[in-house]
C-alpha angles and dihedrals in degrees: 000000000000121000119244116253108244118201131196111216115199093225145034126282090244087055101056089050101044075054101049084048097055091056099038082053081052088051098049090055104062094035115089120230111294141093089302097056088047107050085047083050098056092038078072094056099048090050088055094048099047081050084054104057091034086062089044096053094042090047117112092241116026090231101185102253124264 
């Protein structure tokens, strides 16, 4: 059986994606409208999402999001 491969990331997961964001919002700027622009579009979502329910399992009370 192979061991699986760990990896030790320097920041947070919030962090990476608030990064990744920034530059896909870079990105949709200069695309114009088309799958493209759309598929960069709903990687966004999905970042801020993910941001979203990170925040909300590491919260104090696991109030349900709003």
């Amino acid at each position: 059986m192979q061991k699986r491969r760990r990896f030790e990331h320097a920041s947070t997961l919030e962090e990476r994606l608030a990064e990744d964001t920034t530059q896909l919002r870079e990105q949709a700027k200069t695309l114009k409208p088309g799958p493209t622009r759309d598929h960069v579009l709903r990687r966004i979502r999905q970042n801020e999402t993910a941001s979203h329910l990170s925040e909300w399992l590491r919260s104090p009370g696991l109030k349900p999001p709003v």
